[in-house]
C-alpha positions in Angstrom: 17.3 -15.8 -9.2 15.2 -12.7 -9.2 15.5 -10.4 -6.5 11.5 -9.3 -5.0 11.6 -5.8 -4.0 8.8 -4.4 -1.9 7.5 -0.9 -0.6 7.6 -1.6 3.5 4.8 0.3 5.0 6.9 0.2 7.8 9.7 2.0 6.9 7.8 3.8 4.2 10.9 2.7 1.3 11.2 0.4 -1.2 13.7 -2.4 -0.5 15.0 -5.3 -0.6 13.2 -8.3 0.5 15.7 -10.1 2.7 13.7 -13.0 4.4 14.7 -14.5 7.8 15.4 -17.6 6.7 15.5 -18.5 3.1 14.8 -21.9 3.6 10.8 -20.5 5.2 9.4 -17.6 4.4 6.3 -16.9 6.8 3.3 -14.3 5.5 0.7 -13.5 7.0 -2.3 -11.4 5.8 -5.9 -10.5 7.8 -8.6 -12.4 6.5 -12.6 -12.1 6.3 -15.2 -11.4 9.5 -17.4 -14.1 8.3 -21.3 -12.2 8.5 -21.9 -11.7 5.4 -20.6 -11.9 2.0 -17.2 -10.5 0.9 -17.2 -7.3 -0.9 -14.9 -6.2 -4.1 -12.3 -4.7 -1.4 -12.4 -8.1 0.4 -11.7 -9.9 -2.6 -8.9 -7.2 -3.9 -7.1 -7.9 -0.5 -7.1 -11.4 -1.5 -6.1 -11.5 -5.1 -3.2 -9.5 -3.9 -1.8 -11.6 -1.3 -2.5 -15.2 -3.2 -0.5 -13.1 -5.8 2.4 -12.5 -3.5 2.1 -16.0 -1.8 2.8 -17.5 -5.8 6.0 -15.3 -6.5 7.4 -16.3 -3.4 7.0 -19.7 -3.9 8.7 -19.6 -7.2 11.8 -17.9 -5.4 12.1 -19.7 -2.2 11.6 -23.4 -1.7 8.7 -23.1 1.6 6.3 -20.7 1.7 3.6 -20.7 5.0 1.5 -18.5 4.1 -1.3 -17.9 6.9 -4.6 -15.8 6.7 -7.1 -15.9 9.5 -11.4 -15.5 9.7 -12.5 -13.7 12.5 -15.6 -15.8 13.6 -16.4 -13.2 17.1 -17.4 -10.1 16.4 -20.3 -7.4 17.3 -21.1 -7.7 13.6 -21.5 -11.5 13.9 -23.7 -11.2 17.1 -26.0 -8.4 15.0 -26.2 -10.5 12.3 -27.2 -13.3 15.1 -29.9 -11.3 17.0 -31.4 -9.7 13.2 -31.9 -13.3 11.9 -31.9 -15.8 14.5 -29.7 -18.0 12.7 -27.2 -19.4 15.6 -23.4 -17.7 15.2 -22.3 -20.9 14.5 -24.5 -21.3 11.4 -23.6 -17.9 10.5 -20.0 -18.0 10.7 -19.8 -21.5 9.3 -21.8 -20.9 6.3 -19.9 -17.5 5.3 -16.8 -18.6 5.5 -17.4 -21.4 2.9 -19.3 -19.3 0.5 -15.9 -16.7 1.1 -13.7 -19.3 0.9 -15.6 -20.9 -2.6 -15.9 -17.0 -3.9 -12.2 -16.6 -3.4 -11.3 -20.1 -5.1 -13.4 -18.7 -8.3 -11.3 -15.9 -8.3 -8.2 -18.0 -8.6 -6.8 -17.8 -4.7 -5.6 -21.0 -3.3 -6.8 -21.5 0.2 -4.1 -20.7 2.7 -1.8 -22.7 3.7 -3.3 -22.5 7.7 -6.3 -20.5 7.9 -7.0 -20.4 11.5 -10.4 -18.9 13.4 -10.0 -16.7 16.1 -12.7 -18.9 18.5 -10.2 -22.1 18.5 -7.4 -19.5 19.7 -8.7 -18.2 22.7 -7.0 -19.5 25.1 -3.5 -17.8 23.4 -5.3 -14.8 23.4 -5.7 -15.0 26.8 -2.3 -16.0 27.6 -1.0 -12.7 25.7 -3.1 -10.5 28.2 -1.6 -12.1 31.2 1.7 -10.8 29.8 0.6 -7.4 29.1 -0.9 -6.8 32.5 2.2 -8.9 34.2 4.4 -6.4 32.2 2.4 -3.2 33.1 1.0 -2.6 29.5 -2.7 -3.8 30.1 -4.8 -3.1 33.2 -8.4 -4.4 34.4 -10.1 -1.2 35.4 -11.5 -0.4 38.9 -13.9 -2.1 39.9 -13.1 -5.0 38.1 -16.0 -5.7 35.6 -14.9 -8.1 33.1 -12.9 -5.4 30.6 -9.0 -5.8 30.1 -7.4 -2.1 28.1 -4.0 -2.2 26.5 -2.5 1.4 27.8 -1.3 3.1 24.5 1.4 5.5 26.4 3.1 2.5 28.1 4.3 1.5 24.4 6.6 5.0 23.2 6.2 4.0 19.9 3.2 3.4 18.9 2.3 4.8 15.5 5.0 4.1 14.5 3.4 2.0 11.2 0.5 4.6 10.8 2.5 7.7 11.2 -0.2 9.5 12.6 0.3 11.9 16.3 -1.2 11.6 19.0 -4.7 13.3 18.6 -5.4 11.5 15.3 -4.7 8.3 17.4 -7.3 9.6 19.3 -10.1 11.0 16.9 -9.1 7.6 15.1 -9.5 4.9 17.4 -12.9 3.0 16.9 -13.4 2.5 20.8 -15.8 5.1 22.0 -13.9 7.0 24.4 -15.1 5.5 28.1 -15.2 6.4 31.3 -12.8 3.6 32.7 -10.0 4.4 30.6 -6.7 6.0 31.9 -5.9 7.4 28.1 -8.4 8.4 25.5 -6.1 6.2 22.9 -6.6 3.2 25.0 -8.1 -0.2 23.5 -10.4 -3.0 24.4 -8.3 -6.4 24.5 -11.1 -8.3 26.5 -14.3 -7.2 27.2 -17.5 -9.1 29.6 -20.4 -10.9 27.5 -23.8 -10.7 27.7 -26.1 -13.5 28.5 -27.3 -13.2 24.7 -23.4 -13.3 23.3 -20.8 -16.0 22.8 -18.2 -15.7 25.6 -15.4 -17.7 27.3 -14.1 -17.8 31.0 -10.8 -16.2 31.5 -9.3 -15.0 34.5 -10.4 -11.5 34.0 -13.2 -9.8 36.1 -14.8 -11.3 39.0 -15.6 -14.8 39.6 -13.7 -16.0 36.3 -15.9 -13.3 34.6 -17.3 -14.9 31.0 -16.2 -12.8 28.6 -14.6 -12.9 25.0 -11.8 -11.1 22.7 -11.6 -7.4 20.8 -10.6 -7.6 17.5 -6.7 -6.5 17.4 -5.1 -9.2 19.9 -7.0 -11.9 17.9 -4.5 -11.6 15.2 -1.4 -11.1 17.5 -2.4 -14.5 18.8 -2.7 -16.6 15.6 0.2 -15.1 14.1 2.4 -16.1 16.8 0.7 -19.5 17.5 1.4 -20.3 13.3 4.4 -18.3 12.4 6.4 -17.8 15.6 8.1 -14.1 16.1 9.1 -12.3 14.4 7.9 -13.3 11.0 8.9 -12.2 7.4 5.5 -10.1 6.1 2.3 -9.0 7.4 -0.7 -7.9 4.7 -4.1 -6.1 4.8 -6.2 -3.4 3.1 -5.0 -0.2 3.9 -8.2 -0.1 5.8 -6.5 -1.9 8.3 -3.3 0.3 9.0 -4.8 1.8 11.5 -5.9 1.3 14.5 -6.0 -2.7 13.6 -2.3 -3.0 12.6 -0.6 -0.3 14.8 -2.6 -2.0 18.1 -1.4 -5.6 16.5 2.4 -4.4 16.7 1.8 -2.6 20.4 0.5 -6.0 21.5 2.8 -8.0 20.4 6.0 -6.0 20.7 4.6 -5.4 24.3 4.1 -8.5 25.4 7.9 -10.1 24.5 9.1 -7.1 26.3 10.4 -5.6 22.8 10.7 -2.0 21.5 11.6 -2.2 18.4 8.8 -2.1 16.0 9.8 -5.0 13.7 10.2 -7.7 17.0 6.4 -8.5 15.2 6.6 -8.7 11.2 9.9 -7.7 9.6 8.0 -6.1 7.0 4.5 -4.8 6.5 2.3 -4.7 3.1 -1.1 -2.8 2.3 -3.4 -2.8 -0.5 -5.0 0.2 -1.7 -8.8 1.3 -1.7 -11.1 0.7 -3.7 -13.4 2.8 -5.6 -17.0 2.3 -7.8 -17.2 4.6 -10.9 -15.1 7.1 -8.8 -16.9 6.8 -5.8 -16.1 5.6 -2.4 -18.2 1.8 -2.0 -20.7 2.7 0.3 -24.5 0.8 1.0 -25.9 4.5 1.2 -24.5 5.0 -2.6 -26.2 1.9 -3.6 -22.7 1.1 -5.2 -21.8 -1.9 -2.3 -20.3 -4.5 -4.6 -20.3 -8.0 -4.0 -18.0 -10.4 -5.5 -20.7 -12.9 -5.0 -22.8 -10.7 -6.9 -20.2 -10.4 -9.7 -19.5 -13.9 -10.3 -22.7 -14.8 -11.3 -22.1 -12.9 -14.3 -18.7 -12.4 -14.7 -15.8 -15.5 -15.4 -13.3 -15.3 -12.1 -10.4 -14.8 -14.2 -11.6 -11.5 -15.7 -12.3 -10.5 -12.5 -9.1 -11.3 -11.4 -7.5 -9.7 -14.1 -9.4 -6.2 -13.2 -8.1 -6.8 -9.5 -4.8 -6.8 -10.5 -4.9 -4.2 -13.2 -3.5 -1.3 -11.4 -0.8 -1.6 -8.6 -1.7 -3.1 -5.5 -0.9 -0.1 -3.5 -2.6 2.2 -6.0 -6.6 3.2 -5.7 -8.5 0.9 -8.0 -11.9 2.1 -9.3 -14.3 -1.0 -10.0 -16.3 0.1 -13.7 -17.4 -1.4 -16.3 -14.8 0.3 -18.5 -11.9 -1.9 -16.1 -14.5 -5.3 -16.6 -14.7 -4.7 -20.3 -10.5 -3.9 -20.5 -10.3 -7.3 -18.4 -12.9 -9.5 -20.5 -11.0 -8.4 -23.8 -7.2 -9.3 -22.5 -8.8 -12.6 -21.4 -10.4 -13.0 -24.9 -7.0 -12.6 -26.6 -5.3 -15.3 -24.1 -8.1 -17.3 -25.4 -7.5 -16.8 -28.8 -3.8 -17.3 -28.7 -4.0 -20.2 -26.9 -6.4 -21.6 -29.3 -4.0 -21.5 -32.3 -1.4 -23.4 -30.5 -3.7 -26.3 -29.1 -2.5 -28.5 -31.7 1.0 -28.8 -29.8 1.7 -30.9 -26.9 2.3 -29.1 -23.7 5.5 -29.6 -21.5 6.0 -27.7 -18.0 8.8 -24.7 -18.8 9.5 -22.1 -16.1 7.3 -18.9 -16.6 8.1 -16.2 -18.6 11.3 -13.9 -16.9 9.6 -10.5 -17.5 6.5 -11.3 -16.3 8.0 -13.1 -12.9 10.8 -9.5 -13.0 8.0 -7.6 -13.3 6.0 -8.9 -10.3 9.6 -9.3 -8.0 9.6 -5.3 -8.6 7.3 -4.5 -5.4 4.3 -6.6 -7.3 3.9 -4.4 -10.8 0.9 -5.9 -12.5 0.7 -3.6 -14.8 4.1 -4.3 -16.0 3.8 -8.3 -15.8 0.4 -8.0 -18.1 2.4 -6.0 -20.7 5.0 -8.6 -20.6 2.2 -11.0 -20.5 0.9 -9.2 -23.8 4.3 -9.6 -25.4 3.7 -13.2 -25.1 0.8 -13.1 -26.9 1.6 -11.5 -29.6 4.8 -13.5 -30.2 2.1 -15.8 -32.0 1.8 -13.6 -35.0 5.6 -12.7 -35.3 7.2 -14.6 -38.2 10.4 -15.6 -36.9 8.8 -16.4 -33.0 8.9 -20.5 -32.5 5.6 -21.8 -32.4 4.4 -24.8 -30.3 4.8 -26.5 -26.8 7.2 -23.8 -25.7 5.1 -20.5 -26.3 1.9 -22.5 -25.2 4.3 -23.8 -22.0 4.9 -20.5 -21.3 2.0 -18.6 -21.5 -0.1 -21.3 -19.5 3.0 -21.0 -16.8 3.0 -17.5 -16.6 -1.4 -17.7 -16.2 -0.5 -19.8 -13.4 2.4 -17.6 -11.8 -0.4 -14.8 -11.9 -2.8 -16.6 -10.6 -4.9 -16.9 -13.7 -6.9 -20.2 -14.6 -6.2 -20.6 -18.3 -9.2 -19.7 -20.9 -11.6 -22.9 -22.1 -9.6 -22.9 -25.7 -12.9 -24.6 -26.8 -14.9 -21.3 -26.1 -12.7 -19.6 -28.4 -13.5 -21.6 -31.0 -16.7 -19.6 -32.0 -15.0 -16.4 -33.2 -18.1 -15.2 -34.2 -20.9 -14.1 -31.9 -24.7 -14.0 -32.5 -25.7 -11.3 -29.4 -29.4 -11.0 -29.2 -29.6 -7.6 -27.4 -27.7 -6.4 -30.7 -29.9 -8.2 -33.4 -32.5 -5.1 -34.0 -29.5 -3.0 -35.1 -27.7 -5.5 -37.2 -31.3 -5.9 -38.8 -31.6 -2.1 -39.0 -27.7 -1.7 -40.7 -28.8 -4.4 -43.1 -31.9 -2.5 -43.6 -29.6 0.6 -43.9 -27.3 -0.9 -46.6 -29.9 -1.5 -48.9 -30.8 1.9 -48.7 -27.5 3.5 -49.8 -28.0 5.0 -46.4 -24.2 4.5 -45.9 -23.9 7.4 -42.5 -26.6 5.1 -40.7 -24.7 2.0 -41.3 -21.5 3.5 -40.2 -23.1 5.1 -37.5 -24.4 1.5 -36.6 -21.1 0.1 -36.8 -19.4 2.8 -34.5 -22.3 2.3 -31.7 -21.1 -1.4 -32.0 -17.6 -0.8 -31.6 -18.7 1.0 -28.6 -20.0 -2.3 -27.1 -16.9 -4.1 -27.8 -17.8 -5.7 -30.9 -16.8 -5.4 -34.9 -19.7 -6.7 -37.7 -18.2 -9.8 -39.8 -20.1 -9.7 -42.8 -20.9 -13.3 -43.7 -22.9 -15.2 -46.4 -25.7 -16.2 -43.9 -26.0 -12.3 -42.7 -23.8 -10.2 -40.3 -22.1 -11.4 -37.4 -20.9 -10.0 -34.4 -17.1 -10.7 -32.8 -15.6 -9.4 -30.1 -12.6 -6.8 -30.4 
C-alpha cells in the first residue's frame, strides 16, 4: 500500500500521514458563502480537496469527507437588502448552481455538506463553554455581542505563525470599543430587525441574535467528525484569522492546549492569479467558473486546476487553458484507438496514485499519466482492455471524467475564424509566394493548430 505524505501547515514539515484510525479517516475542508457565484479560487479549493478525498479512499476503506456552506453572513444580508430577493432564495439558489458548477468540474458532492443555519444551536452550546471556561465574555452592558478573548488562549498563532501585532493589523473585526484586546473576535453578535437572527441566551431578554463566521465551522466539524479529526482544508486565504480563531475555539472550549486537540493535521491551497495579476473586480480580471464553463469542457478546466501543485500559486491564462485543452485532446485520442477492446475494472496506474500519495504532486501524476498515453504507440506495450482499463482508472482516481471517444473521431477540424487565412495560404501557394504560406502556417501553429492538406482543400487539426 502506498504511503500519502503531506506538508502539515501546522507543523510546517512534510510527513507522514498517520490517520487516527485507519478504519475512518475524517476531512474536513471550508466550503462556499452561498451569495453569489463561485470564483476560480473557489473552485481551485475544491478540485483540490475532491482530489484528496479520491486518494484516500483508494488507501483506506471509509472516508467522511465533510465540507460546509455558510448560508449567514453580512454578505448574504447585502446581497438581500441590494435585490430584495429573500436570504432564503438567495442562499438556496447559490448553493445549487455551486454545487452543479463543482459537479461539472468533476467534484463529487461531499459526503455531509452541512449549512451553518441548521447548526445553531451547537454553536451556541460552544459559547456557553467558552464563557463557562473564562475564554469568551458578553461585554458590559450586555447588548447582545459574545468576544472570544485571544490572550486567554497562549497559543494562538500557532497555525499562522504570525506575532502579536500582525494578529492585530490582521484581524477582520474593526477594532471596538467593547473589547478587552484589540485581537479579540465576534463569536455572536445582536440582529437587526432587517437581519436573520436566532434567540440565544446572550444579551438581554434572550437577545435575537445570530453567529460570526469562525465558530460556525468549529461547530459542524465537531457535530460531523467528532474531536479531534484526521485533516482540515481551505485556501490559504483562510489561514488566518478564519483557521487560527477555529483552533482557539475549539481547543478552548474542551479545556485543551495543545494545538492539534482540533484537526491532527491542517492543509491549504495556494492563491490564485489572472495573467499574473491578483483576481480582483477592480482589475476587471474576477473569474467565474460559471462564466468559464459555458465555454470551456469541466475536465480541461480541471486539468488547469490541478496543473501546478496545490500549495503552489496558480496563474489562470489562456496559455494554462490551451496546455489543459491539448492534454485532454491527446487522452481523447488515445482512448479512441483502443475503443475497439472491451473494458474491465484494473486498479489505477501505481505512478500516478505514488505520485499523488507524495503530498498531492499533480504535476508528477500527469507526467505519469502522459506515460500512459504514449504506451499506445510503443511497439512492444500490450494493447487493449488493460491500457484502456488503466487509463480510464487513473481519469477517475484524478478526478477526470473520461473524453467523449466519439468527439475524437473528427481529427480534422474546419474552424471558421481561421478560414480567410487558409483561403489566403491557398491563395499564397499558387503564387510561389512560399514565405507567406509559411508565415500562414506558423501563425496557425500559434493557435494550436497544424494545416492537413487534403484532396477537398486544407484542413485544420489540433496539435
Amino acid at each position: 500500500m502506498s504511503t500519502l505524505t503531506i506538508f502539515n501547515s501546522l507543523t510546517r514539515e512534510k510527513t507522514a500521514f498517520t490517520p487516527i484510525d485507519p478504519d475512518h479517516i475524517r476531512l474536513y475542508a471550508c466550503g462556499p458563502t452561498v451569495y453569489n457565484y463561485a470564483h476560480i479560487g473557489n473552485a481551485r479549493m475544491a478540485v483540490v480537496f475532491d482530489l484528496l478525498a479520491n486518494v484516500l479512499r483508494s488507501l483506506y476503506p471509509k472516508v467522511t469527507y465533510v465540507s460546509n456552506i455558510t448560508d449567514v453572513d453580512d454578505k448574504i444580508i447585502t446581497a438581500h437588502l441590494e435585490t430584495g430577493a429573500p436570504i432564503a432564495e438567495i442562499t438556496e439558489k447559490f448553493t445549487r448552481i455551486y454545487n452543479e458548477d463543482m459537479a461539472s468540474l468533476g467534484c463529487k458532492t461531499p459526503d455531509i455538506q452541512p449549512r451553518a443555519t441548521t447548526h445553531i444551536e451547537e454553536m451556541i452550546t460552544l459559547i456557553k463553554s467558552l464563557i463557562e471556561r473564562g475564554h469568551a465574555y458578553e461585554p458590559e452592558p450586555a447588548d447582545g455581542h459574545v468576544l472570544f478573548n485571544v490572550p486567554s488562549f497562549e497559543n494562538y498563532g500557532g497555525l499562522s505563525g504570525r506575532s502579536r501585532d500582525e494578529q492585530i493589523a490582521g484581524a477582520r473585526v474593526e477594532i471596538a470599543s467593547y473589547k478587552k484586546d484589540p485581537a479579540d473576535f465576534v463569536l455572536w453578535k445582536p440582529s437587526k430587525d432587517d437581519e436573520p437572527g436566532w434567540e440565544s441566551p446572550f444579551g438581554p431578554n434572550n437577545g435575537r441574535g445570530r453567529p460570526g463566521w469562525h465558530i460556525e465551522c468549529s461547530a459542524m466539524a465537531e457535530k460531523h467528525l467528532g474531536l479531534p479529526f484526521d485533516i482540515h482544508g481551505g485556501g490559504a486565504d483562510l489561514k488566518f484569522p478564519h483557521h487560527e480563531n477555529e483552533i482557539a475555539q475549539s481547543c478552548c472550549a474542551h479545556g485543551h492546549n495543545n494545538l492539534d486537540a482540533f484537526a491532527k493535521y491542517w492543509m491549504h491551497n495556494g492563491f490564485v492569479t489572472v495573467e499574473g495579476e491578483k483576481m480582483s473586480k477592480s482589475l476587471g480580471n474576477f473569474t467565474l467558473a460559471h462564466d468559464l464553463l459555458e465555454k470551456y469542457d469541466g475536465a480541461v478546466l480541471r486539468i488547469a486546476l490541478l496543473s501546478a501543485h496545490y500549495r503552489k500559486p496558480l496563474d489562470w491564462s489562456e496559455q494554462a487553458l490551451h496546455q489543459a485543452q491539448k492534454q485532454y485532446d491527446r487522452i481523447a485520442k488515445a482512448l479512441k484507438m483502443l475503443e475497439k477492446f472491451e473494458t474491465r475494472q484494473i486498479p489505477p496506474e501505481s505512478d500516478v496514485l505514488n505520485a499523488l500519495c507524495n503530498d498531492l504532486n499533480t504535476p508528477a501524476a500527469f507526467v505519469a499519466l502522459n506515460n500512459l498515453v504514449n504506451r499506445i504507440n510503443e511497439p512492444d506495450t500490450p494493447k487493449g482492455s488493460t491500457l484502456k482499463s488503466i487509463i480510464i482508472s487513473t481519469l477517475d482516481l484524478l478526478g477526470i471524467e473520461p473524453p467523449d471517444v466519439a468527439q475524437a473521431e473528427n481529427e480534422h477540424v474546419n474552424t471558421s475564424e481561421f478560414e480567410g487565412l487558409l483561403q489566403e495560404r491557398t491563395q499564397a501557394k499558387a503564387d510561389k509566394n512560399w514565405a507567406r504560406a509559411d508565415e500562414i502556417r506558423d501563425e496557425l501553429t500559434a493557435h494550436g493548430y497544424k494545416i492537413i492538406d487534403t484532396a477537398e482543400g486544407p484542413k485544420l487539426e489540433k496539435l
